[in-house]
DSSP file (Angstrom, degrees, kcal/mol; ACC not computed):
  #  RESIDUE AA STRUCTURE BP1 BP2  ACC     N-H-->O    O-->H-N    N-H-->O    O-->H-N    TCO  KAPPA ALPHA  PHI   PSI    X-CA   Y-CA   Z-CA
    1    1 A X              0   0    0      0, 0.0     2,-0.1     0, 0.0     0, 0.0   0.000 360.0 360.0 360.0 120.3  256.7   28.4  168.9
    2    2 A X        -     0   0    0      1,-0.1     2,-0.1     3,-0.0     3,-0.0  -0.319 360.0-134.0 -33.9 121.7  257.7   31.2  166.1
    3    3 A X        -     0   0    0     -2,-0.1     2,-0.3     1,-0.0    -1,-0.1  -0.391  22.8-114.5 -80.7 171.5  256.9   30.5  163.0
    4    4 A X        -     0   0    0     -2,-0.1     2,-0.1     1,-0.0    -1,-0.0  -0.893  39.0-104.5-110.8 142.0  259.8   31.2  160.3
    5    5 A X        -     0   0    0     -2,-0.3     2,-0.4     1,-0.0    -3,-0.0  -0.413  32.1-150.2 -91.8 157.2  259.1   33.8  158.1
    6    6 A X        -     0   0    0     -2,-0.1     2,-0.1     2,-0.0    -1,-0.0  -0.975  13.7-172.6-149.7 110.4  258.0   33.0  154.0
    7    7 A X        -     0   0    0     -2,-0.4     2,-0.3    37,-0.1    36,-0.1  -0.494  12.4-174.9-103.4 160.5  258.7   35.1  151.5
    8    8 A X        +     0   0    0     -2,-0.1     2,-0.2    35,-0.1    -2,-0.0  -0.941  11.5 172.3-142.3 158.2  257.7   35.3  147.4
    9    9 A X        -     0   0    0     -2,-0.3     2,-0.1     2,-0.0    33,-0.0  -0.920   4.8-179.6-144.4 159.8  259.0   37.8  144.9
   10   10 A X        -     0   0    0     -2,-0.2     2,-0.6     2,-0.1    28,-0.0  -0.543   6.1-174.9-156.5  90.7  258.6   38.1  141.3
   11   11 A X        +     0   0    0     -2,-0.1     2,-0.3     2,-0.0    -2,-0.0  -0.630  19.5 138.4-114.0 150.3  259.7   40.2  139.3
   12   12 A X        -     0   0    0     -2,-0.6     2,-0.3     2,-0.0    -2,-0.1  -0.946  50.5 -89.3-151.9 173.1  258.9   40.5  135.3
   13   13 A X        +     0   0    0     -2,-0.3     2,-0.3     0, 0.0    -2,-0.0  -0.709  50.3 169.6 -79.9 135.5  258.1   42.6  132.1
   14   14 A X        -     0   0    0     -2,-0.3    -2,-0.0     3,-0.0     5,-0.0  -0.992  34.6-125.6-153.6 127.1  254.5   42.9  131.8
   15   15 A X     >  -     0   0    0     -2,-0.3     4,-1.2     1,-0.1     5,-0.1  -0.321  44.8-106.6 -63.9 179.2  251.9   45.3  129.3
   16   16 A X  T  4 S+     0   0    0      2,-0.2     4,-0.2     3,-0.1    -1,-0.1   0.329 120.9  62.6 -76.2  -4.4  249.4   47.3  131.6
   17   17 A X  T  > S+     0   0    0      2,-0.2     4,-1.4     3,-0.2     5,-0.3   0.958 105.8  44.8 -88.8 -50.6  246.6   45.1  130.7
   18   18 A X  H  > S+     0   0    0      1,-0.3     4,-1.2     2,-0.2    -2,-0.2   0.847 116.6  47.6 -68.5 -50.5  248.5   42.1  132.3
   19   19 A X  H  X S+     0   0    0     -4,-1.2     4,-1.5     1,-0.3    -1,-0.3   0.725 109.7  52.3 -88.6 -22.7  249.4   44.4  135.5
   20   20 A X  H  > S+     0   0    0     -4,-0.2     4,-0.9     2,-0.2     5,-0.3   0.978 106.7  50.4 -80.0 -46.1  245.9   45.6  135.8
   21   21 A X  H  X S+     0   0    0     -4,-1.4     4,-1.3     1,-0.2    -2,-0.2   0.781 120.8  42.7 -55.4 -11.7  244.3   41.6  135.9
   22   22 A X  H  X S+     0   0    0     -4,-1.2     4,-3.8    -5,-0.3     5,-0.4   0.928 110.3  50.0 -80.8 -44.2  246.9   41.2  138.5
   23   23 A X  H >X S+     0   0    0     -4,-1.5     3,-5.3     1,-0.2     4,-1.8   0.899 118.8  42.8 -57.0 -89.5  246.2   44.6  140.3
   24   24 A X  H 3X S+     0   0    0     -4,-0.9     4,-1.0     2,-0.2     5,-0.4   0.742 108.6  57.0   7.7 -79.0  242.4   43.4  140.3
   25   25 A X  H 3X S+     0   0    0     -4,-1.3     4,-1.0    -5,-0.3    -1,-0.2   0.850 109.7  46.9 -56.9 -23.5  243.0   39.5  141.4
   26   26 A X  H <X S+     0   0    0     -3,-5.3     4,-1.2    -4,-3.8    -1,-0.2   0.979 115.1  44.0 -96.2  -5.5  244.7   40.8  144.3
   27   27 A X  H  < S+     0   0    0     -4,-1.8     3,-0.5    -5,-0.4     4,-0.4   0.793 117.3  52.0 -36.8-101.8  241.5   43.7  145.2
   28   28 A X  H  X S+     0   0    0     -4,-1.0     4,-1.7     1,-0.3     5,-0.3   0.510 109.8  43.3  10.4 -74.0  239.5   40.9  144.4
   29   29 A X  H >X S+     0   0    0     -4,-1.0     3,-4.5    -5,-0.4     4,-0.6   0.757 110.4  53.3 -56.1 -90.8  241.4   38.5  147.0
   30   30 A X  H >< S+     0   0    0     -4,-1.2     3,-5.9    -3,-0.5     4,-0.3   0.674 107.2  57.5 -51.6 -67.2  241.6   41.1  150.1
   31   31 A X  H 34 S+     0   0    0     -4,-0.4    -1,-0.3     1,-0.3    -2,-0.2   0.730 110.0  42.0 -30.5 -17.4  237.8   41.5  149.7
   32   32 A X  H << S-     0   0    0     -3,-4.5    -1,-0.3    -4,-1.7    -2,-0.2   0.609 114.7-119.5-114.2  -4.1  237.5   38.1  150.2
   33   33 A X  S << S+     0   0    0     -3,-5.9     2,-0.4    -4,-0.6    -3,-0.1   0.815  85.7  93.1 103.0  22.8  240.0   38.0  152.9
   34   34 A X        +     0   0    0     -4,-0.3     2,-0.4    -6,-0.2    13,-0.3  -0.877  43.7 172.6-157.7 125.0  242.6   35.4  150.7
   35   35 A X  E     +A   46   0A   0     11,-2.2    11,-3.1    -2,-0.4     2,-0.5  -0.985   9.2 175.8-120.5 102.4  245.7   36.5  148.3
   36   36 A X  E     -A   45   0A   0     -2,-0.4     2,-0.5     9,-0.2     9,-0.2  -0.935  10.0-164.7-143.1-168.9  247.4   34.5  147.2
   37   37 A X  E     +A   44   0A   0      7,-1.5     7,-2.3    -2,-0.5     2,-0.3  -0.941  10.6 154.2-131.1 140.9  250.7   34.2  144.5
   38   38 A X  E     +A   43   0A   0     -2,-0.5     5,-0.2     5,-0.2     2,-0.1  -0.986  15.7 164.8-153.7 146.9  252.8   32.2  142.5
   39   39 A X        -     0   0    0      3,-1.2   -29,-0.0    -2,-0.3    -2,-0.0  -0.275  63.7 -57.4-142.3-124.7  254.8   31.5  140.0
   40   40 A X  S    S+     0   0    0     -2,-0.1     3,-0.1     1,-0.1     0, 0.0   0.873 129.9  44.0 -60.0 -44.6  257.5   28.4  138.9
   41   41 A X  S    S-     0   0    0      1,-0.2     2,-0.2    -3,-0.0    -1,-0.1   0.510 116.7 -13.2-104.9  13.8  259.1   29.1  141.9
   42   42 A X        -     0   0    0      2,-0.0    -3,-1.2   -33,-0.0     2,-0.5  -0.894  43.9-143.8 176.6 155.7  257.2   29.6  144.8
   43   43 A X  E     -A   38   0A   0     -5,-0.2     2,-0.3    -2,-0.2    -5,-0.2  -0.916  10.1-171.1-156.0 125.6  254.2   30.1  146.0
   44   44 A X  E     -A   37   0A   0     -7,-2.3    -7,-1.5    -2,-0.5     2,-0.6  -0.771   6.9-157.0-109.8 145.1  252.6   32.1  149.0
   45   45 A X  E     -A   36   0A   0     -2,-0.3     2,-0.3    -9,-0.2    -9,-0.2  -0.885  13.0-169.7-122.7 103.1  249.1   32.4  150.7
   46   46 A X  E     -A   35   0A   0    -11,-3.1   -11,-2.2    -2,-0.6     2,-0.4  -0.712  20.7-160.3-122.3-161.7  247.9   35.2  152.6
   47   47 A X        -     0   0    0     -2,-0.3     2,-0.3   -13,-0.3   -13,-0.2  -0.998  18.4-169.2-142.9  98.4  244.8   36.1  155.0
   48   48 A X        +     0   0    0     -2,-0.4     2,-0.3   -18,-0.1     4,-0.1  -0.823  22.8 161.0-102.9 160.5  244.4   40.1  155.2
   49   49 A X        +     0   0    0      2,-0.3     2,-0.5    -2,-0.3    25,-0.0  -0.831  38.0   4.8-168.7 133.5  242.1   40.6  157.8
   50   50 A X  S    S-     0   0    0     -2,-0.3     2,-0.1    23,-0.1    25,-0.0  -0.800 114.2  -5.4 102.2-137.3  241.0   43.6  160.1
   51   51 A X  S    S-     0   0    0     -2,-0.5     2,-0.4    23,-0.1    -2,-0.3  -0.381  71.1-155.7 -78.6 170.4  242.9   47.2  159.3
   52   52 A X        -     0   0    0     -2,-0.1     2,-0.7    -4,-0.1    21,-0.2  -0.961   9.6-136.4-129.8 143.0  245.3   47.1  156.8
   53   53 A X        +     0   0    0     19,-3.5    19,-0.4    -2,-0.4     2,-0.1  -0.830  24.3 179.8-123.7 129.2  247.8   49.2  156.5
   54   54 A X        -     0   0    0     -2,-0.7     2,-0.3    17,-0.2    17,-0.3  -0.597   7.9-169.8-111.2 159.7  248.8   50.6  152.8
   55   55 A X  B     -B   70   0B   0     15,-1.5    15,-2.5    13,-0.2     2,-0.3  -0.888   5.9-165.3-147.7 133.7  251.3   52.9  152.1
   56   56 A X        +     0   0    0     -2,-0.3     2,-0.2    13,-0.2    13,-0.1  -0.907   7.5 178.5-119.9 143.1  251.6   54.5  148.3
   57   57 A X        -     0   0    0     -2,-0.3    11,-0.9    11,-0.1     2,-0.3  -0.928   7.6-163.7-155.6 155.8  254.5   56.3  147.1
   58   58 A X  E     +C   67   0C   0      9,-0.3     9,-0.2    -2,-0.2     2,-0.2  -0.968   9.3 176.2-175.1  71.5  254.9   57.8  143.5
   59   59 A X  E     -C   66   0C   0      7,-1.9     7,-3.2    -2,-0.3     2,-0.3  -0.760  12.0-169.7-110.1 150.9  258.2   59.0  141.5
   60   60 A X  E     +C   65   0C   0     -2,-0.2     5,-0.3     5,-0.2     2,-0.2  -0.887  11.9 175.3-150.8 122.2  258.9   60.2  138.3
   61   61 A X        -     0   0    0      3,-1.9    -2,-0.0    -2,-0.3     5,-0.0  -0.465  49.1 -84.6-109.4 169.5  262.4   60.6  137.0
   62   62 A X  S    S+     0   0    0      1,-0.2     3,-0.1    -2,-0.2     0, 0.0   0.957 122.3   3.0 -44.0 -53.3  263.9   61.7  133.5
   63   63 A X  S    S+     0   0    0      1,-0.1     2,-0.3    -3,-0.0    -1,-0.2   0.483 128.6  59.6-115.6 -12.4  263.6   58.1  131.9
   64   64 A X        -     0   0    0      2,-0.0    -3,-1.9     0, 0.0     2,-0.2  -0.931  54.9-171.8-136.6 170.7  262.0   56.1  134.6
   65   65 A X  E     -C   60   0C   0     -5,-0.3     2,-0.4    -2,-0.3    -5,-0.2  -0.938  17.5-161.2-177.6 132.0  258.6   56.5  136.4
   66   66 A X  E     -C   59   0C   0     -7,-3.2    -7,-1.9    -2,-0.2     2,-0.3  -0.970  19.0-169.2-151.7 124.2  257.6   54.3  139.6
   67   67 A X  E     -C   58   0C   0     -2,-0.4     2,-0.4    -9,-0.2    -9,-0.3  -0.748   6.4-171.7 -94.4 151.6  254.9   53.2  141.5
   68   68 A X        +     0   0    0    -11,-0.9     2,-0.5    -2,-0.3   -13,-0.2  -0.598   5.1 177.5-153.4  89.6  255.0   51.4  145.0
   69   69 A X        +     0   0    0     -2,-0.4     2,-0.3   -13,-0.1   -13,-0.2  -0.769   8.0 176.7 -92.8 145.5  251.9   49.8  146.8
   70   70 A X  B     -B   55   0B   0    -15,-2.5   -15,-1.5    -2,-0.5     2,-0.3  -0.948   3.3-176.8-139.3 136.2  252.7   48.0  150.3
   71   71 A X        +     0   0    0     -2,-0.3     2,-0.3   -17,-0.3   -17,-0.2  -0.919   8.8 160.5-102.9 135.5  250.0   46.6  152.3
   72   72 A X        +     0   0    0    -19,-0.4   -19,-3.5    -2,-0.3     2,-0.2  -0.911  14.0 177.8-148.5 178.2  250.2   44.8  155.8
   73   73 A X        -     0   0    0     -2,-0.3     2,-0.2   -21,-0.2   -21,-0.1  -0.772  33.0-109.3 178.6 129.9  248.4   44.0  158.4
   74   74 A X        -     0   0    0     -2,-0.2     2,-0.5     1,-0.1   -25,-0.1  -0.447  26.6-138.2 -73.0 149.8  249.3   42.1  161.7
   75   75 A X        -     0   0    0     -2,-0.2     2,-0.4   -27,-0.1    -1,-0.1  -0.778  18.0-137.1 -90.8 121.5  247.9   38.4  162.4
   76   76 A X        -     0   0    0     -2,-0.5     3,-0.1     4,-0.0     2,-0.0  -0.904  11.8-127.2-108.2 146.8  246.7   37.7  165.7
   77   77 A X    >   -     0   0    0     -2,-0.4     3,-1.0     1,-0.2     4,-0.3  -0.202  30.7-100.8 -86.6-175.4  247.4   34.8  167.3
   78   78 A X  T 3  S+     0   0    0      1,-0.2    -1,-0.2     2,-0.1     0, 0.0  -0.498 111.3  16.7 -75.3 148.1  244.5   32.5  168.8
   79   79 A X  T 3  S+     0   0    0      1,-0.1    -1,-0.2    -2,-0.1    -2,-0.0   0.456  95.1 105.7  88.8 -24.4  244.5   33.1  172.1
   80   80 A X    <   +     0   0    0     -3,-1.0     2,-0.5     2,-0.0    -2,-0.1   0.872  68.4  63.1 -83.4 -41.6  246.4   36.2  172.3
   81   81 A X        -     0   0    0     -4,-0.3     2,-0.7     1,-0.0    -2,-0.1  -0.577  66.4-167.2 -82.8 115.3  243.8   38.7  173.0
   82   82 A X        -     0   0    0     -2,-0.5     2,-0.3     2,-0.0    -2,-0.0  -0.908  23.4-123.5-120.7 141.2  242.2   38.1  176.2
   83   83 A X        -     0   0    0     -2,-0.7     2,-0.3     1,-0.0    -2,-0.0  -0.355  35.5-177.9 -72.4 121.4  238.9   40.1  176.7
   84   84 A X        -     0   0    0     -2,-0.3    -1,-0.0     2,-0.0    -2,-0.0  -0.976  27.5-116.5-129.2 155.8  239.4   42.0  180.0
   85   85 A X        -     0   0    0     -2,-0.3     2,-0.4     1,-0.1    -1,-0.0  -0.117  29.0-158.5 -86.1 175.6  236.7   44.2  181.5
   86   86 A X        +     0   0    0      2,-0.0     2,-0.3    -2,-0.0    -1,-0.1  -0.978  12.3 179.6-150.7 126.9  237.3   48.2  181.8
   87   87 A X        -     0   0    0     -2,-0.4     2,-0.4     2,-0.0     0, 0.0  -0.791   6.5-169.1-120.2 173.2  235.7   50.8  184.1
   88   88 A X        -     0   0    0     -2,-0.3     2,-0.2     0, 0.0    -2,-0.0  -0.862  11.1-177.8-140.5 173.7  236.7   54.4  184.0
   89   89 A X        -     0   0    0     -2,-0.4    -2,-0.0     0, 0.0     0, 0.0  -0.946  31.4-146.6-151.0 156.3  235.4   57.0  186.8
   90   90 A X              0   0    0     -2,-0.2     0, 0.0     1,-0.1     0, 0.0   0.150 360.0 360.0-125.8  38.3  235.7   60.4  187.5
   91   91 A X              0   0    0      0, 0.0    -1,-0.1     0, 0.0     0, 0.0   0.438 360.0 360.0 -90.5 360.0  235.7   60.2  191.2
C-alpha cells in the first residue's frame, strides 16, 4: 500500500541568529538520523538516512539576495532489497 505524501512549509521573517539555531537544529538532527519541524500548523518528522542528496544554489539580485538548500534522500522499504549473490568472470 502507498503511503500518501505529507508535506510542511513555513515561511516567516526571521534575524540571522534565529535562522542559524534553526540551520544548526536541523545539522544537529541529520547527524542523529531524526529532523523533525513544526509550527501552529503542522508538524513533520523525518529519518535521513544513507546518502543524501543536497543541492545548493546562490543568487544575488539588485535588492534581493537568496539562498536555497534542498536535501533528499530515498527511504527503502523493508523488504525491498533482497540480497542476491554476484559472480563476474572473464572466461
Amino acid at each position: 500500500m502507498r503511503q500518501r505524501k505529507q508535506s510542511f512549509r513555513h515561511e516567516s521573517l526571521q534575524d540571522a541568529k534565529t535562522i542559524q539555531a534553526l540551520l544548526e537544529a536541523v545539522t544537529d538532527g541529520i547527524a542523529k538520523g531524526k529532523v523533525s519541524f513544526s509550527d501552529e500548523d503542522a508538524e513533520i518528522v523525518l529519518k535521513p538516512k544513507g546518502l543524501l542528496n543536497l543541492k545548493l544554489t546562490a543568487s544575488r539580485e539588485t535588492e534581493r539576495h537568496q539562498i536555497g538548500i534542498k536535501i533528499s534522500w530515498q527511504v527503502e522499504k523493508k523488504g525491498s532489497k533482497k540480497k542476491k549473490s554476484l559472480s563476474a568472470s572473464s572466461k
